[in-house]
Every structure is written in C-alpha cells, then in structure tokens.
N, CA, C and O atoms as a DFTB+ gen file, in Angstrom:
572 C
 N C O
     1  1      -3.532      56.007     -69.217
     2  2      -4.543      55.646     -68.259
     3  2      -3.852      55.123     -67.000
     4  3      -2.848      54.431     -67.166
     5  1      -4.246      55.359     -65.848
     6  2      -3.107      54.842     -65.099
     7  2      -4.185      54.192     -64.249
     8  3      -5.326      54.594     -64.020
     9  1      -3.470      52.933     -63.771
    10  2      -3.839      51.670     -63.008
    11  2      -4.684      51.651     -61.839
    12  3      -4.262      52.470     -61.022
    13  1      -5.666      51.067     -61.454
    14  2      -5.839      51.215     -59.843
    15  2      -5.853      49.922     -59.230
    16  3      -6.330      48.833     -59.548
    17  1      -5.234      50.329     -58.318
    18  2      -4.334      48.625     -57.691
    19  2      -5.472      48.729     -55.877
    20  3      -5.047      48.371     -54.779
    21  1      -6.653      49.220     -56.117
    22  2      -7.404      48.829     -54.691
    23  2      -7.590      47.187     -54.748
    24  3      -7.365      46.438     -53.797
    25  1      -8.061      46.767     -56.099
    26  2      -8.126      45.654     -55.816
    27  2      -7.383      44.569     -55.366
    28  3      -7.695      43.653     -54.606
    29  1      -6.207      44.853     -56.040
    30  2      -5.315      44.081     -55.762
    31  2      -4.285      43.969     -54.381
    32  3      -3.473      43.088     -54.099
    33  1      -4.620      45.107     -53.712
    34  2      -4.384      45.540     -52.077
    35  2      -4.975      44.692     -51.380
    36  3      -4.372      44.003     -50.557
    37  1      -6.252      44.605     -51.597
    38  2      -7.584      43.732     -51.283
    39  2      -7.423      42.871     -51.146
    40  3      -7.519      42.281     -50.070
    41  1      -7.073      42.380     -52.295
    42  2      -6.961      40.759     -52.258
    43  2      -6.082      40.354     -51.313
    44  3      -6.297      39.519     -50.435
    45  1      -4.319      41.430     -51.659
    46  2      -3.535      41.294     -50.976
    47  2      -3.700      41.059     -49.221
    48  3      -3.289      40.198     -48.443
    49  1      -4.272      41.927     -49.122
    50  2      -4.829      42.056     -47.540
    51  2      -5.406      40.572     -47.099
    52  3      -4.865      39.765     -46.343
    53  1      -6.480      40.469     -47.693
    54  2      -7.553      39.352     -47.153
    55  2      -6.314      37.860     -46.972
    56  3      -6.039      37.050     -46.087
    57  1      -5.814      38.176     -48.519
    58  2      -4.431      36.739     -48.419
    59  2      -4.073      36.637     -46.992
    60  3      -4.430      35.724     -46.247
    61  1      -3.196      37.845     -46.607
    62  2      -2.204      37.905     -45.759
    63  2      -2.865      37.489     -44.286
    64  3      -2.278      37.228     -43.236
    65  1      -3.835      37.511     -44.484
    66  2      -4.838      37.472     -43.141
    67  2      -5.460      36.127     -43.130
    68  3      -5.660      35.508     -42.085
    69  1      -5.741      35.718     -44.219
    70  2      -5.920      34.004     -44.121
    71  2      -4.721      33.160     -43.346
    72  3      -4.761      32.396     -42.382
    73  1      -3.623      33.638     -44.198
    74  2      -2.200      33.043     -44.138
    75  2      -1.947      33.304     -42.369
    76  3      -1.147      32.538     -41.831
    77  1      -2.407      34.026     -41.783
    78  2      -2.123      34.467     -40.384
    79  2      -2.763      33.824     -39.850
    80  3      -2.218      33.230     -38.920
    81  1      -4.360      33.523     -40.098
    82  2      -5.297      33.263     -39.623
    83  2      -4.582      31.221     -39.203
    84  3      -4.491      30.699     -38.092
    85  1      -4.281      30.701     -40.365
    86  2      -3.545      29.367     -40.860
    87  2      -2.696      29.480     -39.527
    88  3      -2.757      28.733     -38.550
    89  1      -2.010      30.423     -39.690
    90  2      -1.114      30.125     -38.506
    91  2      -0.820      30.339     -36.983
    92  3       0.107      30.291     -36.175
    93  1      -2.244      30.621     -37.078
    94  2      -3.184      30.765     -35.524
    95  2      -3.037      32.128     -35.060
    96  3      -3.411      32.248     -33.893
    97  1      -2.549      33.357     -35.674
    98  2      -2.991      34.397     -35.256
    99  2      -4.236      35.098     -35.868
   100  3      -4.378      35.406     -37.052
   101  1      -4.974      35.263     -35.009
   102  2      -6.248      35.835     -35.470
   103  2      -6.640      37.059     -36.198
   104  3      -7.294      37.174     -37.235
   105  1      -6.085      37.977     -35.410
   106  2      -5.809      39.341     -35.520
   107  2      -4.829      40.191     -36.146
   108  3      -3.868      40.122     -35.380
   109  1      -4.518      40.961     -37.108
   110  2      -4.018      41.755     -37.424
   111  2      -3.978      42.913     -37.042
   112  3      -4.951      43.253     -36.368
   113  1      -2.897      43.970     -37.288
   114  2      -2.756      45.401     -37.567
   115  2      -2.933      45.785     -38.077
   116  3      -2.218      45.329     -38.969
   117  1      -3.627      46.746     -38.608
   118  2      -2.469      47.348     -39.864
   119  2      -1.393      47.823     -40.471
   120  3      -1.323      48.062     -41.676
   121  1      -0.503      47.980     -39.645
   122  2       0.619      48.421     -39.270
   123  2       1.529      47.035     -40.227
   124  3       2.207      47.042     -41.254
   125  1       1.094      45.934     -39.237
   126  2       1.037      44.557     -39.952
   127  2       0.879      43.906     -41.012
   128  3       1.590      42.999     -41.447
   129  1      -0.487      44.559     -41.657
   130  2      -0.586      44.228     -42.951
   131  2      -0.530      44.881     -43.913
   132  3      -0.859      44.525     -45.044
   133  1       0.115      46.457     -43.415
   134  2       0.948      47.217     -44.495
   135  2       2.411      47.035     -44.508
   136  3       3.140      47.655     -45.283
   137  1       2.880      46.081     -43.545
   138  2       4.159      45.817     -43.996
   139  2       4.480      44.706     -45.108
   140  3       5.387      44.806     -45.935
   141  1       3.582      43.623     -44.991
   142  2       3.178      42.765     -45.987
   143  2       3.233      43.221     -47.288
   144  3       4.081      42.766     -48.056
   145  1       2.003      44.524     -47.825
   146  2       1.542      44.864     -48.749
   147  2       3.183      46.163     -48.878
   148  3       3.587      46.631     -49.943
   149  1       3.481      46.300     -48.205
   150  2       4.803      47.432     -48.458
   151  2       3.844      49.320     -48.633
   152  3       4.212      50.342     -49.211
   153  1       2.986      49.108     -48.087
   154  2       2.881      50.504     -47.929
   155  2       2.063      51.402     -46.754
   156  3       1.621      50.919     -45.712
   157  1       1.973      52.679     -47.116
   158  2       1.397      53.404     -45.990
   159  2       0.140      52.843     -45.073
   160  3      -0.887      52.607     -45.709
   161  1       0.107      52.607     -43.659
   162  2      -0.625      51.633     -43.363
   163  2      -2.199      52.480     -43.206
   164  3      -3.224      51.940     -42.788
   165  1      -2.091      53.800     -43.618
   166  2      -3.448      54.818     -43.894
   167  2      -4.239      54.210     -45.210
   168  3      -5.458      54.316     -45.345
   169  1      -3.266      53.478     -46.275
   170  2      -3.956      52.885     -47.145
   171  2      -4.515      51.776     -46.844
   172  3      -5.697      51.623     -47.152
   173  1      -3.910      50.900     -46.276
   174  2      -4.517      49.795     -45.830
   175  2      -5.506      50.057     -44.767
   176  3      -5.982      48.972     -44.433
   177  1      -6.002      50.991     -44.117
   178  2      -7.046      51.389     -43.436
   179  2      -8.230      51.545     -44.057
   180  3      -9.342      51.074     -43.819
   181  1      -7.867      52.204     -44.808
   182  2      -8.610      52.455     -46.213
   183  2      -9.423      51.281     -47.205
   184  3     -10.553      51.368     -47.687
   185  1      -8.603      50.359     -47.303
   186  2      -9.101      49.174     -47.735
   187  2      -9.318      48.111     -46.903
   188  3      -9.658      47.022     -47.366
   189  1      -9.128      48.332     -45.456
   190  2      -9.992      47.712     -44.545
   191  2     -11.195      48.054     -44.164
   192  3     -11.841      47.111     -43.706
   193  1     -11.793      49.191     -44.192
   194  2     -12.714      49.919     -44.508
   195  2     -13.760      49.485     -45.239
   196  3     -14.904      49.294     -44.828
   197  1     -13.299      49.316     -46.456
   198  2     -14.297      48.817     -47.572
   199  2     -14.477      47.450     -47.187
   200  3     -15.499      47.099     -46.597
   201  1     -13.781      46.846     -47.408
   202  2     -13.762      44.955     -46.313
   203  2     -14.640      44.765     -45.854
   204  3     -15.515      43.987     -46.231
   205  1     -14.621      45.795     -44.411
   206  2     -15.579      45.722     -43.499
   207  2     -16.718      46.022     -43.766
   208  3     -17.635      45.314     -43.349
   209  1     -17.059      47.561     -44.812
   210  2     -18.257      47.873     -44.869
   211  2     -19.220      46.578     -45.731
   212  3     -20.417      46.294     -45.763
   213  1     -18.124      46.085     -46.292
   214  2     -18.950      44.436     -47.142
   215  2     -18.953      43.242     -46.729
   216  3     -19.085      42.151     -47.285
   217  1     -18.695      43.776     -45.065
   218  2     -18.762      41.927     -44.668
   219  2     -17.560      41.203     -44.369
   220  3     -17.527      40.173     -43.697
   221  1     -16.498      41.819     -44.931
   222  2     -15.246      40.665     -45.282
   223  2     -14.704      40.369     -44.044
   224  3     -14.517      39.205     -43.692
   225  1     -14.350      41.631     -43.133
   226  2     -13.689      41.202     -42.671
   227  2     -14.142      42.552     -41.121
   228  3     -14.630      43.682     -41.110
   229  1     -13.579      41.486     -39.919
   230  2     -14.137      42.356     -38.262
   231  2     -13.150      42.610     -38.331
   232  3     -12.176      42.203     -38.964
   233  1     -13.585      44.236     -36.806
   234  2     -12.129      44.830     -36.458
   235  2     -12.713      44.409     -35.178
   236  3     -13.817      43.925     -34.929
   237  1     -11.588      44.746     -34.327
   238  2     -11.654      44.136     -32.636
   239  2     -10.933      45.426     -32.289
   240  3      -9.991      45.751     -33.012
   241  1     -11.299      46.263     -31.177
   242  2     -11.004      47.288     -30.622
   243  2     -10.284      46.513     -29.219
   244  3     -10.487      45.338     -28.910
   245  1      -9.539      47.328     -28.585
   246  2      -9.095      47.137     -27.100
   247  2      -8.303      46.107     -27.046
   248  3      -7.585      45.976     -28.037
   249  1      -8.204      45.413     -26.307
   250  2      -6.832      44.496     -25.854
   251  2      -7.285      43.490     -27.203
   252  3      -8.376      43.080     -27.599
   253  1      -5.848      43.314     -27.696
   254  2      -5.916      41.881     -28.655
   255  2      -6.824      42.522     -30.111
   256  3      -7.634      41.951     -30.842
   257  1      -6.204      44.145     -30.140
   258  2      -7.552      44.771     -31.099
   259  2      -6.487      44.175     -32.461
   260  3      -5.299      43.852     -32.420
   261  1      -7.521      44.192     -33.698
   262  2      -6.586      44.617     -35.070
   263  2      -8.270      43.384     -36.015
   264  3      -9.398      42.990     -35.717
   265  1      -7.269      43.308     -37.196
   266  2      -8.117      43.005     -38.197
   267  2      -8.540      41.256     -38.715
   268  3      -7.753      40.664     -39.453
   269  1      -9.456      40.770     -38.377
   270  2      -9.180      39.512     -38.905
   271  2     -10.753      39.274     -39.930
   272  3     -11.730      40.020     -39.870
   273  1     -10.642      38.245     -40.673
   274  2     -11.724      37.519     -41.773
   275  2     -12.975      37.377     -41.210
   276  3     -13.240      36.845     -40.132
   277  1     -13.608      37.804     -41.877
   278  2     -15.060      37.374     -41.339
   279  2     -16.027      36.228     -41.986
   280  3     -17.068      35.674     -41.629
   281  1     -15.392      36.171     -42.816
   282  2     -15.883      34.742     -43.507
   283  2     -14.636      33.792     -43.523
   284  3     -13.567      34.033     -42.962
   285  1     -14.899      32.833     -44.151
   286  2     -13.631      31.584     -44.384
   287  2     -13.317      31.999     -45.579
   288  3     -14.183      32.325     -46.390
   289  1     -11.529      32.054     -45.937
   290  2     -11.054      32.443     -47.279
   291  2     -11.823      31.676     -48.643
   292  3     -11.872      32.138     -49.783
   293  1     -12.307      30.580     -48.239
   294  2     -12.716      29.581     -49.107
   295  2     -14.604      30.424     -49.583
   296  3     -15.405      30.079     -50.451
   297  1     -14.659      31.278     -48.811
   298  2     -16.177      31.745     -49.155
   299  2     -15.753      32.948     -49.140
   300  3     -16.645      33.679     -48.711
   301  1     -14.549      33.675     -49.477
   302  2     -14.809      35.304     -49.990
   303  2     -13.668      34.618     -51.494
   304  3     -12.695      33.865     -51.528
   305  1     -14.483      35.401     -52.581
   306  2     -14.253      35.188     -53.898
   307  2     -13.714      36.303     -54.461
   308  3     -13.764      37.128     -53.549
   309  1     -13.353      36.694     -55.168
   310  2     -12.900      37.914     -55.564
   311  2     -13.943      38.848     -56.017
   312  3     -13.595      40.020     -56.163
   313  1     -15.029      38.562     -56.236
   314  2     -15.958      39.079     -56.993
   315  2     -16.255      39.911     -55.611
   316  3     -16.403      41.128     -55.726
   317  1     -16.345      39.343     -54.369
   318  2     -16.814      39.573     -53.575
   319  2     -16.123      41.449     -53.189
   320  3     -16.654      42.469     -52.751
   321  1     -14.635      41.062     -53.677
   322  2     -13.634      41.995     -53.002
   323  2     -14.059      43.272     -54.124
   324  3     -14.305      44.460     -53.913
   325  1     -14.028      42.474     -55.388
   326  2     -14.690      43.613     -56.009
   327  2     -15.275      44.670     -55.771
   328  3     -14.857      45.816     -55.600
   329  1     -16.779      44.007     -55.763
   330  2     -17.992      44.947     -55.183
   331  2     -17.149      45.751     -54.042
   332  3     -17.291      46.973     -54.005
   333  1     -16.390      45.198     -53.230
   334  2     -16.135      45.609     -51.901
   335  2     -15.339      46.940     -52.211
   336  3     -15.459      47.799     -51.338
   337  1     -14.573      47.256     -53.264
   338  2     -13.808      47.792     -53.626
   339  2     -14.178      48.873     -54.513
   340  3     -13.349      49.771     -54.659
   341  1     -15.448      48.953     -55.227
   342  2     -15.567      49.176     -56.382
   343  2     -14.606      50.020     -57.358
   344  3     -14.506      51.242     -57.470
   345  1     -14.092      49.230     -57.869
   346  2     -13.163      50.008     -58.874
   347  2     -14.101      50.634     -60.267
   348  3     -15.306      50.516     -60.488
   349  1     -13.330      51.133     -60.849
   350  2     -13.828      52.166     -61.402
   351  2     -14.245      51.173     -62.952
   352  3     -13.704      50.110     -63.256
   353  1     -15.384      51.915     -63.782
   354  2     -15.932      50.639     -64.626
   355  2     -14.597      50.737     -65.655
   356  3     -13.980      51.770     -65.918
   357  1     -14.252      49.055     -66.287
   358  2     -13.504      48.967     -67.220
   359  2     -12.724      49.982     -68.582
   360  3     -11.608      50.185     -69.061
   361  1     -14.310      50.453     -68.793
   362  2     -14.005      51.197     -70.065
   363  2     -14.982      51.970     -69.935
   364  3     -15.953      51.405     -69.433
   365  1     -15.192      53.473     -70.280
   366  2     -15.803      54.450     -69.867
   367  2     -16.713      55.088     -70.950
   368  3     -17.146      53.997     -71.321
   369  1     -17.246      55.817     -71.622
   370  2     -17.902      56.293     -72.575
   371  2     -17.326      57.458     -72.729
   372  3     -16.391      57.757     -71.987
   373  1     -17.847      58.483     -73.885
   374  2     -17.515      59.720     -73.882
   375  2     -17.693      60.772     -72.880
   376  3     -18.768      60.780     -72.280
   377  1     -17.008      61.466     -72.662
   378  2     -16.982      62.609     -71.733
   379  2     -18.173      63.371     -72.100
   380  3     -19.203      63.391     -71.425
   381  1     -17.961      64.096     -73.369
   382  2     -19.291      64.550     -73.767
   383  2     -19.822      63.994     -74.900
   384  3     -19.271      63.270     -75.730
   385  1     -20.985      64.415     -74.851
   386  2     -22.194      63.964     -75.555
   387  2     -21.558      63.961     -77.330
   388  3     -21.326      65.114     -77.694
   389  1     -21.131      62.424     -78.900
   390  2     -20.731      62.735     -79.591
   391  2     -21.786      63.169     -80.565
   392  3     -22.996      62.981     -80.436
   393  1     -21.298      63.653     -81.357
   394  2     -22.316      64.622     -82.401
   395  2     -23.346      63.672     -83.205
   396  3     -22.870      63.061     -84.162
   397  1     -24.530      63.514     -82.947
   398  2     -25.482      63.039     -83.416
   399  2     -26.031      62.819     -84.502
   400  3     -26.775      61.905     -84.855
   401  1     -25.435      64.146     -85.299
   402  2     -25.742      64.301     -86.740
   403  2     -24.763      63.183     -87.521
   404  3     -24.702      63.175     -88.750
   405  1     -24.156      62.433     -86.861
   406  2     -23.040      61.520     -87.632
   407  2     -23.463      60.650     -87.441
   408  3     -23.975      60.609     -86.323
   409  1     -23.575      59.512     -88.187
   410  2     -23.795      58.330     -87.663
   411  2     -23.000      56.736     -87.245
   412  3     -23.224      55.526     -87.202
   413  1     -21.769      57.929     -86.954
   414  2     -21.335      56.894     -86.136
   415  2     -21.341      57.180     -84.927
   416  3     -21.246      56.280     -84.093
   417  1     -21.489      58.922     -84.444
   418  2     -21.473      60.142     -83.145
   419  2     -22.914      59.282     -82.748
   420  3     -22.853      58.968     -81.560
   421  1     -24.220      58.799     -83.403
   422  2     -25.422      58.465     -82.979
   423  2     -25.286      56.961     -82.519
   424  3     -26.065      56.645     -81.620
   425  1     -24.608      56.182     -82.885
   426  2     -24.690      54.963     -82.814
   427  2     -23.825      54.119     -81.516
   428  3     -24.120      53.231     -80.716
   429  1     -22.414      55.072     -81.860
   430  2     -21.624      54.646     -80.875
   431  2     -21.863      54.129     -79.474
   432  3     -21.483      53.014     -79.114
   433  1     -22.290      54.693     -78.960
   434  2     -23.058      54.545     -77.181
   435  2     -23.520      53.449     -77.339
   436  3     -22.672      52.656     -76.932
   437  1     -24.549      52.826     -77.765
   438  2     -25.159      52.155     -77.859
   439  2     -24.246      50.757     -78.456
   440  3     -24.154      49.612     -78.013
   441  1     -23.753      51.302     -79.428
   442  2     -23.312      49.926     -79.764
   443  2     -21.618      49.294     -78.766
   444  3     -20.996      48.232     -78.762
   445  1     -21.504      50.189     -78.290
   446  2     -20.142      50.027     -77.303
   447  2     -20.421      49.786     -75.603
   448  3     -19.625      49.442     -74.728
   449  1     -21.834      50.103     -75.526
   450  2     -22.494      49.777     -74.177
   451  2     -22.836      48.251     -73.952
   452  3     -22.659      47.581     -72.934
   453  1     -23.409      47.854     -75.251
   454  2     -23.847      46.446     -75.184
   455  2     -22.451      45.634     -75.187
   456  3     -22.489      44.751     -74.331
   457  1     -21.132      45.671     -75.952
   458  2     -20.015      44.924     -75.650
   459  2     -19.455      45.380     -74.328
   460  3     -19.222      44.521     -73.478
   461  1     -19.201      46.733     -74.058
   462  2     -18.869      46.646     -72.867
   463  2     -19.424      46.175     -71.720
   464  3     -18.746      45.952     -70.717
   465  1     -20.868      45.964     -71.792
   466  2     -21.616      45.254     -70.314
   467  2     -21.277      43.845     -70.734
   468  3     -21.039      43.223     -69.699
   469  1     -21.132      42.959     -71.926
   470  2     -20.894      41.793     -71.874
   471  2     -19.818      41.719     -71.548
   472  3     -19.796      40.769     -70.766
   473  1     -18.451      42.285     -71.674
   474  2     -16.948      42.114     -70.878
   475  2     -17.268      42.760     -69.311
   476  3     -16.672      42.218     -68.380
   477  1     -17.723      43.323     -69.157
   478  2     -18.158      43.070     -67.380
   479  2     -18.637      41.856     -67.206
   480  3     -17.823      41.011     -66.832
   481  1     -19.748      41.525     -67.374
   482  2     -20.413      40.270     -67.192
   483  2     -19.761      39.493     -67.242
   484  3     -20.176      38.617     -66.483
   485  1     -17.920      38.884     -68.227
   486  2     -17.272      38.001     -68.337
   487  2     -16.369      38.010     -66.740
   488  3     -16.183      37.156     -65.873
   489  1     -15.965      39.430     -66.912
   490  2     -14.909      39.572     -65.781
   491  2     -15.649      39.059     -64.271
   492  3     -15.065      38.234     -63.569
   493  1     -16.589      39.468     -63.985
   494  2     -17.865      39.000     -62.916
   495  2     -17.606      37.908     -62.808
   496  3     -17.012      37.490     -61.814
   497  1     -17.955      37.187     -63.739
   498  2     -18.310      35.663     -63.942
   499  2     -16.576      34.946     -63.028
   500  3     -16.391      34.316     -61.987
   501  1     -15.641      35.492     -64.121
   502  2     -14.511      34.780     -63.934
   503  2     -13.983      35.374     -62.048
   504  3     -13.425      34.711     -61.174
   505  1     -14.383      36.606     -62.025
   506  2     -14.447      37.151     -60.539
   507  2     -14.410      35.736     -59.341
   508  3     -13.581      35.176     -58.624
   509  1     -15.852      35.623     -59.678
   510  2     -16.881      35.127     -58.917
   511  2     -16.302      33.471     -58.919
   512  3     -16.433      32.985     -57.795
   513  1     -15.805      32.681     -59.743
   514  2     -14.949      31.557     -59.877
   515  2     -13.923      31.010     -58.946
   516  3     -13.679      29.822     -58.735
   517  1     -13.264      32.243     -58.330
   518  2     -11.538      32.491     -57.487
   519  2     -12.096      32.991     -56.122
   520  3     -12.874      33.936     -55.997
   521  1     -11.412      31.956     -54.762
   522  2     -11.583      32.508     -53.663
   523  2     -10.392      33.233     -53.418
   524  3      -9.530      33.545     -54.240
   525  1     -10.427      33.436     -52.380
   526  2      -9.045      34.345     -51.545
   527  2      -8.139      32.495     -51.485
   528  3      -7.038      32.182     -51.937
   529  1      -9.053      31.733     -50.833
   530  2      -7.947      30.394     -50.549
   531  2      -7.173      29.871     -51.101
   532  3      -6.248      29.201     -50.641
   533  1      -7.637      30.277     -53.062
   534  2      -6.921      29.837     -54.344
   535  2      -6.112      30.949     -54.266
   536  3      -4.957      30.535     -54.163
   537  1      -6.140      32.304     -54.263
   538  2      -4.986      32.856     -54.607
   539  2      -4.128      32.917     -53.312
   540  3      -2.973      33.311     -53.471
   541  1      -4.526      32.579     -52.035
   542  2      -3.398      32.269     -51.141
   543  2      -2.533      30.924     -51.565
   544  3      -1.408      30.591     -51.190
   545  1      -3.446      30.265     -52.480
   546  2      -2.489      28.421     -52.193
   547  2      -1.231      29.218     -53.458
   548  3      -0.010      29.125     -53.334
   549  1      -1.993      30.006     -54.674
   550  2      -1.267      29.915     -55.876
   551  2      -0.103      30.859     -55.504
   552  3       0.878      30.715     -56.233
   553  1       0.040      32.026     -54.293
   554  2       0.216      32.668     -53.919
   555  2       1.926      32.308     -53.207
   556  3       3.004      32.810     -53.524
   557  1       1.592      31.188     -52.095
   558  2       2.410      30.303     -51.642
   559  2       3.603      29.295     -52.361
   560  3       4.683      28.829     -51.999
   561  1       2.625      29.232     -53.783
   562  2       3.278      28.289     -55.066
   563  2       4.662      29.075     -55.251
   564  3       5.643      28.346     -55.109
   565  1       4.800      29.757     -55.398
   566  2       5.950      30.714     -55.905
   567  2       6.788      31.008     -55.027
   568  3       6.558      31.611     -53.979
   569  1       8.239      30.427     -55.568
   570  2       9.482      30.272     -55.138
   571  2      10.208      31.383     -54.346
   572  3      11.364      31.211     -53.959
C-alpha cells in the first residue's frame, strides 16, 4: 500500500509559514516553502491550493505577492488540514461485490463498516485536538 504524505506537506507548509509569520515575514513563496518541505515547488502549489480552497491560508498577487495564514496557527487544527486535504479513507472495502451466498461474503461490509467509521471518528477526534501552533512548538523541540 503505499503512503500519501499530502497531509503531512500540509501541515508541513502551514508550520513553516507560522514560523515565518513569528518572525515577521508575512508572505511566502513557494519556491520558499518548497525549499523547506525539500520538494518540487508544483507540489507545494498544489497543496496551497487545497489550503486556500478551505480557508487556511491567502495568496497576495503583485508586489510583496506569495503565501501567508489566514487564520492564527493556534485556530487551524489538523483536522482542519485534513478535510483540506482529503486524503484517501483509512481502510477501503472490497473492490467487488463479496459472494453473498457465504456468510461471511454477506456479512462482512457491514460488520467492517461499523469499526471502520468508529476508527475515523477516533482519528477526527484526535485530528481535531492538535493545532498547527503545537506541532510548530513540538516541531522546534527537536535538536
């Protein structure tokens, strides 16, 4: 299964832009905050994109243009970046439809839908707990 790291770009991003913001530059690049994140700054366009389409964060065109927060790090949560992001759901169901005549092929869905919406609902929860400001301070913690 291989990984998808939008979120964690995300987060990355919004960090790097608090941390700027802290130190009185307002505005970003992207250019800027794909050097941060270490990659193509078309990706980070990309996930400025989504940001923006959720609020997170303004762009400024023309003199003094680039990317800064639109809320205070302390009021975007991760949950927030989530949604913003939507990554793809945790755990997925069958591709196709399993054989019915079995009864475990009949049951399955159902009984793997109800645990899997309660481990969303956990991850949400714990989402929704963590701003950007905590993982910038915990962020900073490290040597």
């Amino acid at each position: 299964m291989a990984e998808n790291s939008r979120m964690t770009i995300a987060v990355h991003v919004l960090a790097w832009m608090a941390l700027a913001q802290r130190r009185g530059q307002e505005a970003l690049t992207s250019d800027q905050v794909a050097a941060s994140v270490n990659t193509n700054p078309v990706i980070i366009r990309r996930s400025l994109g989504d940001l923006r389409r959720a609020g997170l964060v303004h762009v400024r065109r023309g003199s003094g243009a680039g990317w800064s927060l639109a809320r205070a790090p302390e009021q975007i949560t991760l949950l927030d970046v989530y949604d913003a992001v939507k990554p793809p759901p945790l755990f997925g169901m069958h591709h196709t439809e399993p054989n019915l005549e079995c009864p475990v092929g009949k049951g399955i869905r159902p009984a793997l839908g109800r645990v899997y919406g309660e481990i969303e609902q956990a991850v949400r929860l714990e989402l929704k707990a963590t701003s950007v400001a905590e993982v910038l301070r915990e962020s900073l913690r490290v040597p």
